[in-house]
Legacy VTK file of the C-alpha trace (Angstrom):
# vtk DataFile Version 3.0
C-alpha trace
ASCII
DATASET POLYDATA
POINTS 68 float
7.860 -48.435 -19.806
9.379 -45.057 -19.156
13.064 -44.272 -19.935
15.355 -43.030 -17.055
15.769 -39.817 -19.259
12.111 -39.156 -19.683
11.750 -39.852 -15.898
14.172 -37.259 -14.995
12.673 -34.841 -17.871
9.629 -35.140 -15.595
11.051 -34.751 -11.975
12.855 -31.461 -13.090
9.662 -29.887 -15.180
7.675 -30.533 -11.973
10.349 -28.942 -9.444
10.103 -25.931 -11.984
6.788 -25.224 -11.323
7.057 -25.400 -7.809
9.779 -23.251 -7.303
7.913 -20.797 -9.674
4.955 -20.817 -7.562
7.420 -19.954 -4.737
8.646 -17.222 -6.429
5.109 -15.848 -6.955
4.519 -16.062 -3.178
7.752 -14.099 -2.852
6.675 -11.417 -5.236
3.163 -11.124 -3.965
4.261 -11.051 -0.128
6.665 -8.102 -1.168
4.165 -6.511 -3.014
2.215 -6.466 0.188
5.163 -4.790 2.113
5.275 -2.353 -0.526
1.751 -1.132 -0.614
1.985 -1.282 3.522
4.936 0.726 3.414
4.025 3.479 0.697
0.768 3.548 2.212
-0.048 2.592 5.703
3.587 3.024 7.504
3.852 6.334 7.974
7.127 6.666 6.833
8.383 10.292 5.126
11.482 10.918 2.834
14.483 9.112 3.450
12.891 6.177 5.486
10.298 5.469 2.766
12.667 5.626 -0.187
15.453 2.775 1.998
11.946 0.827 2.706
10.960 0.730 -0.961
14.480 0.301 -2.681
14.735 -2.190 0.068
12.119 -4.374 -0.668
12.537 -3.840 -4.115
15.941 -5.737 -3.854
14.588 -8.624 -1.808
11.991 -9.011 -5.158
14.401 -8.923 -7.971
15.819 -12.404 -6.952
12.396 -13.770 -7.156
11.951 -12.045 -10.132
14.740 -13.537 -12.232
13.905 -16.824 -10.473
10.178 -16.672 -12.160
10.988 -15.936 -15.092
14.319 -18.452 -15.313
LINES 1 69
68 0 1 2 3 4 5 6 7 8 9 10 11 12 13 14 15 16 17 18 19 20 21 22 23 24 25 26 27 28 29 30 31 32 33 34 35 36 37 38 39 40 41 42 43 44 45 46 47 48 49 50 51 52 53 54 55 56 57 58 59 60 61 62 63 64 65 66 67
């Protein structure tokens, strides 16, 4: 029979892998906004530099949440 301890040891490594793979979803659906917006939007200057730092900050949290 399985300890409480070892129980719990197994509950958390399992939520860590699905919140991982949620933070790969993240990153890949920014990575499509990115290519969409360098590429396919249009968007000169000023308005594609806000667009990319933009999404850029929406990634980093997914980021550090991957790699955590």
């Amino acid at each position: 029979m399985r300890s409480k301890a070892q129980s719990a040891i197994t509950v958390f490594a399992c939520l860590n892998f699905v919140l991982a793979g949620l933070c790969v979803i993240w990153l890949l659906v920014m990575g499509g906004v990115l290519v969409y917006g360098i590429f396919y939007s249009g968007d000169k200057g000023e308005e594609l530099f806000a667009g990319v730092a933009g999404s850029i900050m929406l990634a980093i949290p997914a980021l550090v949440g991957l790699v955590v």
